[in-house]
C-alpha positions as CSV (number, residue, x, y, z in Angstrom):
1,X,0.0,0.0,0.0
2,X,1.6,3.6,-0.8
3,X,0.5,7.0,-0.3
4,X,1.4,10.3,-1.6
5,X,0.5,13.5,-0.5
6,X,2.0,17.0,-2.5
7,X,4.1,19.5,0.0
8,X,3.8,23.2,-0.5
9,X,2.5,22.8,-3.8
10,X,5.0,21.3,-5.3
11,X,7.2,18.4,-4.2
12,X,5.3,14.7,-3.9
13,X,6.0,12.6,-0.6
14,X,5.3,9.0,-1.3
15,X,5.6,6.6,1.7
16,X,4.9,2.7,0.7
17,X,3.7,0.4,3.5
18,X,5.0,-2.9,4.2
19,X,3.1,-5.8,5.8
20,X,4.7,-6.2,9.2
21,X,6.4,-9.5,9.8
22,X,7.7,-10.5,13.3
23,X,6.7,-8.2,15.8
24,X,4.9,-10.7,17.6
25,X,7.7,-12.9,17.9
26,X,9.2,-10.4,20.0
27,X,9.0,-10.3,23.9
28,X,5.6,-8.2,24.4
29,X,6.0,-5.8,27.0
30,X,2.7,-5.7,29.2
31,X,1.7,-4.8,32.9
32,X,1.9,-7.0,35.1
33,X,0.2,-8.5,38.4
34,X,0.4,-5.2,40.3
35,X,-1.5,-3.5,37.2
36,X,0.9,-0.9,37.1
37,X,3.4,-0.1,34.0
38,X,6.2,2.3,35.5
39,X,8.7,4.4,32.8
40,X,12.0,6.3,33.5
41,X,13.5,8.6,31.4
42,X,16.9,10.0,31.2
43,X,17.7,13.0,29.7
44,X,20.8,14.2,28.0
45,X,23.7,12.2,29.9
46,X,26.2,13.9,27.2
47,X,28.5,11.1,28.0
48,X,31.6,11.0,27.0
49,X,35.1,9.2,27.9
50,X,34.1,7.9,31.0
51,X,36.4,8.9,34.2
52,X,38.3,11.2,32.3
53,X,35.8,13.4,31.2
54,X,35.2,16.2,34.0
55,X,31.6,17.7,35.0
56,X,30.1,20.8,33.7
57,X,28.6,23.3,36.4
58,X,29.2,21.6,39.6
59,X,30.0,22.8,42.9
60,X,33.8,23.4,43.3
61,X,34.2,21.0,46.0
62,X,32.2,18.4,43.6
63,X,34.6,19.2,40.6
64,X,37.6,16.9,41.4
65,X,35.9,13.8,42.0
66,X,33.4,14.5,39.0
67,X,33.3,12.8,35.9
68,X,30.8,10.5,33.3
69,X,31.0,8.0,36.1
70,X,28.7,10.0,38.0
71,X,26.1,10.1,35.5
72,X,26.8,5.7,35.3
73,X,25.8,5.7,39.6
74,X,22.9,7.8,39.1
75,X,21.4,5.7,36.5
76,X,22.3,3.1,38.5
77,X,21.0,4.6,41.9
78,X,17.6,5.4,39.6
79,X,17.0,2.0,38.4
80,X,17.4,0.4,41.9
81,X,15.2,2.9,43.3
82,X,12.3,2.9,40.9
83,X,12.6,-0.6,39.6
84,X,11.3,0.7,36.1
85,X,9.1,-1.7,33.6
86,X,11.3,0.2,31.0
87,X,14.0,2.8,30.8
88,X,13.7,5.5,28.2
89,X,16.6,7.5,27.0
90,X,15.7,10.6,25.0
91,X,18.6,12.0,23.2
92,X,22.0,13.4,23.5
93,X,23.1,10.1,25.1
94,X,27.0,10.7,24.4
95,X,28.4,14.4,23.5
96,X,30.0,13.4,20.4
97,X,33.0,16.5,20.4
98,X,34.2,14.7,23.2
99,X,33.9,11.2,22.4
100,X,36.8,9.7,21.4
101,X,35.3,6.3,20.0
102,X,31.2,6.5,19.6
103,X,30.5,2.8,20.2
104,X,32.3,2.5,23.3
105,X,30.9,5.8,24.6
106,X,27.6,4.1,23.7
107,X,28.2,1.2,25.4
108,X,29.5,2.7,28.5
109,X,26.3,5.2,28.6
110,X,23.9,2.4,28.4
111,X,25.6,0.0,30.4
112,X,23.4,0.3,33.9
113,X,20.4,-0.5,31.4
114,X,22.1,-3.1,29.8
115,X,23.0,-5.0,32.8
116,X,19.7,-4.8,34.9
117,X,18.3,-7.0,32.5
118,X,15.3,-4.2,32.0
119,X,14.0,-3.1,28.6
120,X,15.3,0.0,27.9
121,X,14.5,2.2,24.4
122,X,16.6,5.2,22.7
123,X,16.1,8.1,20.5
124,X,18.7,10.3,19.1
125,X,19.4,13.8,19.9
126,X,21.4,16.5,18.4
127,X,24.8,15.3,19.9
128,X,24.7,11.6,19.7
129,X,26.5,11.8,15.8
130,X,29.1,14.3,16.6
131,X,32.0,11.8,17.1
132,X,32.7,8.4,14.8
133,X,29.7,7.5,14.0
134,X,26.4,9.1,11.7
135,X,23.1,9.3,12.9
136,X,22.3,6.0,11.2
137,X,25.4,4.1,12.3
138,X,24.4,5.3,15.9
139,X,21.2,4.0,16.1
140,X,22.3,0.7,14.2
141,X,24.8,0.7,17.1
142,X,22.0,1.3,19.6
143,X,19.6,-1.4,18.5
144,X,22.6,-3.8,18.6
145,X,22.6,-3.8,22.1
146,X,21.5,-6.5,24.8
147,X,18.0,-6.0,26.3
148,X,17.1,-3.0,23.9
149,X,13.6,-2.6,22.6
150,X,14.9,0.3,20.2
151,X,14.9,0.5,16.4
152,X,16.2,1.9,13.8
153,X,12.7,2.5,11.6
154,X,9.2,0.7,11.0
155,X,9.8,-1.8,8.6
156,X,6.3,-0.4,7.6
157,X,7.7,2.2,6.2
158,X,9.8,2.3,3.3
159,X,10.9,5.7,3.1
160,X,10.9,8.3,6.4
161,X,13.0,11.0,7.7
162,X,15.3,10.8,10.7
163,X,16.4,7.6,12.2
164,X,14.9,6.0,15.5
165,X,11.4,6.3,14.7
166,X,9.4,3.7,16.2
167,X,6.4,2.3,18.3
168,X,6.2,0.3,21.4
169,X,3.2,-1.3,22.2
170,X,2.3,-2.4,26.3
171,X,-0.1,-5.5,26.2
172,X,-2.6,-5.9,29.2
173,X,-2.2,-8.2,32.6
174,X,-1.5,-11.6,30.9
175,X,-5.0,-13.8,31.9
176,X,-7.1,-10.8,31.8
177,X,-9.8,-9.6,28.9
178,X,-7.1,-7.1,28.0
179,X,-4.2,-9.7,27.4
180,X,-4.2,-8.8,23.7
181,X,-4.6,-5.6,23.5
182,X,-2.0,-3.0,23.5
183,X,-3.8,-0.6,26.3
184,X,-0.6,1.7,26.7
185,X,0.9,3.0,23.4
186,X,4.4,4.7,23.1
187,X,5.5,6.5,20.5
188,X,9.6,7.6,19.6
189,X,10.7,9.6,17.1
190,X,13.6,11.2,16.0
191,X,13.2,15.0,15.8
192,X,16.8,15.7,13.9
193,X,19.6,17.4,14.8
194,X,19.9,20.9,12.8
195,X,18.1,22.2,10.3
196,X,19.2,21.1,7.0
197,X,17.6,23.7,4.8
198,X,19.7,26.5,4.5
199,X,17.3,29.6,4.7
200,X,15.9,27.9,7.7
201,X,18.3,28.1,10.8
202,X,18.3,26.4,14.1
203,X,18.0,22.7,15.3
204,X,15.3,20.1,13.2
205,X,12.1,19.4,13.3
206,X,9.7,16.6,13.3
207,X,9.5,16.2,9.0
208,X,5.8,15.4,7.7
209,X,7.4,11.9,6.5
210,X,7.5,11.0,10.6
211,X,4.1,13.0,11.1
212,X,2.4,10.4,8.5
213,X,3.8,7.3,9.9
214,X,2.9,8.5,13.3
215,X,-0.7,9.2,12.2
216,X,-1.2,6.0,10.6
217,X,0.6,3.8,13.6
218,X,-2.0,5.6,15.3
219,X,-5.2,5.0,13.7
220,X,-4.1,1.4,12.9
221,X,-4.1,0.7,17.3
222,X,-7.1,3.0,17.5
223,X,-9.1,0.2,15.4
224,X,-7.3,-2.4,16.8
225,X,-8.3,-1.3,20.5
226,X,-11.8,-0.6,20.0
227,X,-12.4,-3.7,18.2
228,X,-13.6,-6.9,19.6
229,X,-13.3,-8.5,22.0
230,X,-13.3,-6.2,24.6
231,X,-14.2,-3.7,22.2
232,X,-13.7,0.3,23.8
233,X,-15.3,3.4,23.5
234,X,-11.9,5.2,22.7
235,X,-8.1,4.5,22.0
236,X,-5.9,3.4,24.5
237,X,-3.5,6.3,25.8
238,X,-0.3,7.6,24.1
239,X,2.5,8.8,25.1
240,X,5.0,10.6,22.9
241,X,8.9,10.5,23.1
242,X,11.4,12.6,21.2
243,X,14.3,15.0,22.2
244,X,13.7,19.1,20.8
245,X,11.2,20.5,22.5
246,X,7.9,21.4,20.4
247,X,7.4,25.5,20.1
248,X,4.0,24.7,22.4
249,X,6.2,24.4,24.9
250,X,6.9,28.3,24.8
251,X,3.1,28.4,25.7
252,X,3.3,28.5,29.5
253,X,4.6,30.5,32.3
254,X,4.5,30.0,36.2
255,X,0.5,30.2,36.1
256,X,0.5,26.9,34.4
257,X,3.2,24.3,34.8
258,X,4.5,22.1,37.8
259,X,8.3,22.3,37.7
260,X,10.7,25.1,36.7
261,X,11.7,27.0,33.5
262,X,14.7,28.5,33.9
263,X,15.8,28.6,30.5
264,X,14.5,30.1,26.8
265,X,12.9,27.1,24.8
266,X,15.1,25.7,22.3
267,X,13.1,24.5,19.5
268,X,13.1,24.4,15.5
269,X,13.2,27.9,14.2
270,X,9.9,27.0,12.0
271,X,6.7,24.8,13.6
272,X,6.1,21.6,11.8
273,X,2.6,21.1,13.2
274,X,3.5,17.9,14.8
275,X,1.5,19.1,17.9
276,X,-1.5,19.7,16.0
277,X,-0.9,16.0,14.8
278,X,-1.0,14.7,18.0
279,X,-4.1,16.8,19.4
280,X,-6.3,15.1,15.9
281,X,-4.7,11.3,16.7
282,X,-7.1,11.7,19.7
283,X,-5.0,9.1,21.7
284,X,-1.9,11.1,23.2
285,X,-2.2,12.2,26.8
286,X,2.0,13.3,27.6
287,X,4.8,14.1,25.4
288,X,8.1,14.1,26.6
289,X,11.3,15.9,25.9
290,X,14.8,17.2,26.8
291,X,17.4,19.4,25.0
292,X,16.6,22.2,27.4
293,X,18.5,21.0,30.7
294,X,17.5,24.0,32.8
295,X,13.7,23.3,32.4
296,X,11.8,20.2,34.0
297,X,8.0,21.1,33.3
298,X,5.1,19.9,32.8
299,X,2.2,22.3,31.2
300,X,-1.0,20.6,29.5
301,X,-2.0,22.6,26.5
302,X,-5.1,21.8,24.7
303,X,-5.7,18.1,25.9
304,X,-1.5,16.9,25.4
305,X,0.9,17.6,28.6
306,X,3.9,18.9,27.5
307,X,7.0,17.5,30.0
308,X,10.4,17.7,30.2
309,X,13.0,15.7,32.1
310,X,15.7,17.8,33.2
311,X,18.8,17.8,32.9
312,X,20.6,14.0,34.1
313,X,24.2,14.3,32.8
314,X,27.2,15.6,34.2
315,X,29.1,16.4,31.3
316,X,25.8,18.5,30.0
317,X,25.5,21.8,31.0
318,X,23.4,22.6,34.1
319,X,23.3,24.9,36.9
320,X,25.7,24.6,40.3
321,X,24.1,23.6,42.9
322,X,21.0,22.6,41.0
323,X,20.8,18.9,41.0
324,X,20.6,16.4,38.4
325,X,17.1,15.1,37.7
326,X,15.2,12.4,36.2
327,X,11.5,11.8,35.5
328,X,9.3,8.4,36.4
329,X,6.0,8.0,34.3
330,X,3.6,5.6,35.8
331,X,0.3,4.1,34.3
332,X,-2.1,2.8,36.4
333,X,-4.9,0.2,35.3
334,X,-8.6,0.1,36.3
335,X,-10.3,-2.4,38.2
336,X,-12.9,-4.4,36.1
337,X,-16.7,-5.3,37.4
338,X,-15.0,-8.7,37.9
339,X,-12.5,-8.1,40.1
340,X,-9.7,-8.4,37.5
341,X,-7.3,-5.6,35.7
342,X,-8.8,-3.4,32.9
343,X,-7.5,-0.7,30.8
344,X,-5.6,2.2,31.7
345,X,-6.9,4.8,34.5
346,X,-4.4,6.8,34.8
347,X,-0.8,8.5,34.3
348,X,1.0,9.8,37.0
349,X,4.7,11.5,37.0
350,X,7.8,12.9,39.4
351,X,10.7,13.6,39.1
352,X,13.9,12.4,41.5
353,X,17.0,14.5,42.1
354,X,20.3,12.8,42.5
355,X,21.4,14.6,46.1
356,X,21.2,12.1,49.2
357,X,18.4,11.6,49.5
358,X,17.0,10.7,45.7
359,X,14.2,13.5,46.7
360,X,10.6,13.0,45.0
361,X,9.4,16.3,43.6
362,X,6.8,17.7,41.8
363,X,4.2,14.8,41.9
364,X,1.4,15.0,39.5
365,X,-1.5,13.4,37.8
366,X,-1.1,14.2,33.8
367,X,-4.4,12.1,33.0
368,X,-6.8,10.2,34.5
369,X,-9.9,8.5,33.1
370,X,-12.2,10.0,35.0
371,X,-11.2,13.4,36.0
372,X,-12.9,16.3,34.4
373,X,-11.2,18.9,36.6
374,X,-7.9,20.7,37.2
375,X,-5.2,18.1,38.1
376,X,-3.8,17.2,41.6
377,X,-0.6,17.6,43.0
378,X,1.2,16.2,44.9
379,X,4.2,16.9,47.7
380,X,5.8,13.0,47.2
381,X,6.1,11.3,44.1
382,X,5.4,7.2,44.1
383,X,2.6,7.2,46.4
């Protein structure tokens, strides 16, 4: 099957579509017993050279004993803390100018995921190619890897921009009426690194290529969700990963986020309507981001929450005495007439800094199935 739609009058984009053939032989990734699905993301570790390569804006006392290893024990302290369903990495995973070898900066940067024997996935930001590898032969290097659920592209579609663009789908409580159905959908994409059309300047974009695969990965899990048996009323949720923040997120101010903006918002110079995409799928509750270390909010515009991470990495840029930060996504199933687990209720978030302590801050609801007013807060994330 192929379709072809005409951009700005003149150019023709034609994107074929492939049956897919082996996805099920994968491992599904569902919820389990305890009907909850939990997600951590990490945001820009900018890893480097490991123990040689020295923090950016610590404290002075921290600045000696600093390095890419620290980044390693807070993934580490992160994954023993949360005990994630799956680990989410979302961009400018190694700082290429200061990677010496890509692959074994890779290696090393993923290597807490790698070893806890939990799924992890990865997108690309606009650092990961700057060292000895191209985006491509990143993400080839990427998918490679033990215990990753990442890819390079849908084999559904022949020809798309960028490189990392995929779908993830979370199956029900195995033995309930929602075994096989995907009621949690995650989306990645790849949204570039600069701006490759020269009157245009700034980082990429999200290209209508991504934006038609997206719409049509979609509508194809819409169908399959409200279909029988246990046929719904509506799509399952969505949730939405890539690293440059949307221009939307320039939307809020104090009035109406949880979290801090401390910095400008560092998106493509020209909108690509990918948010407007995502409001008329009609399944996509969250999207989260990074690029922007400084700023770790979430804002909901029109029905989509707009999040970021924070800042994780040491070798990234960041703010002394500010601590490192990473966000935990959790969805929560329903309780069915019968006593057994349903579809999703709803989507909670925090974030946890990496001082003593691993503080919980900034604990919210971003969707619930039920609410129809403002959402709640709360002072401890987790409970």
């Amino acid at each position: 099957m192929e379709g072809c739609w005409k951009l700005m009058g003149v150019a023709v984009l034609c994107i074929y579509w492939l049956p897919i053939w082996g996805f099920a032989a994968e491992q599904q990734l569902r919820f389990g017993k305890s009907g909850e699905f939990k997600i951590l993301q990490v945001a820009d570790m900018h890893y480097a050279d490991g123990k040689t390569t020295p923090c950016e804006d610590v404290l002075p006392r921290q600045v000696a004993s600093c390095s890419d290893l620290n980044t390693t024990a807070f993934v580490r302290r992160m994954i023993l803390a949360e005990k994630p369903h799956l680990i989410v990495f979302t961009g400018d995973n190694i700082f290429g100018f200061d990677a010496t070898d890509a692959a074994k900066s890779l290696n090393a940067a993923f290597a807490p995921a790698i070893s806890s024997n939990i799924p992890w996935a990865a997108i690309l930001g606009n650092h990961d190619q700057e060292s000895t590898l191209s985006r491509e032969g990143v993400m080839k290097h990427i998918v490679g890897l033990k215990n990753t659920v990442s890819r390079v592209n849908p084999v559904e579609a022949h020809i798309i921009d960028g490189f990392g663009n995929y779908n993830i789908e979370v199956g029900g409580v195995e033995g309930s009426g929602f075994e096989n159905k995907s009621v949690l959908n995650l989306y990645f994409l790849d949204s570039g690194d600069y701006s490759t059309v020269s009157s245009i300047p700034g980082y990429g974009w999200i290209k209508p290529s991504q934006q038609l695969w997206f719409e049509r990965t979609s509508a194809k899990l819409r169908r399959a969700y409200m279909d029988k048996p246990e046929a719904q009323k509506g799509p399952a949720p969505g949730l939405v990963y890539f690293h440059i923040p949307l221009p939307e997120s320039a939307s809020f101010d104090s009035t109406n986020f949880t979290g801090v903006k401390q910095e400008g918002i560092s998106s493509a110079s020209v909108n690509s309507g990918f948010f407007t995409t995502m409001v008329a799928a009609g399944d996509i509750k969250a999207a989260f981001t990074g690029h922007d270390h400084l700023n770790d909010f979430c804002g909901k515009l029109n029905t989509i929450q707009l999040c970021y991470a924070g800042g994780f990495g040491y070798h990234a840029y960041g703010k002394a005495g500010w601590s490192r930060r990473a966000r935990v996504v959790v969805a929560n199933l329903e309780k069915t007439e019968k006593g057994g687990w349903g579809a999703v209720k709803s989507i909670k978030t925090w974030k946890r800094l990496d001082d003593q302590h691993l503080t919980a801050i900034d604990g919210q609801v971003l969707w619930s199935k039920s609410s129809t007013g403002p959402r709640r807060k709360k002072q401890i994330g987790g409970t």
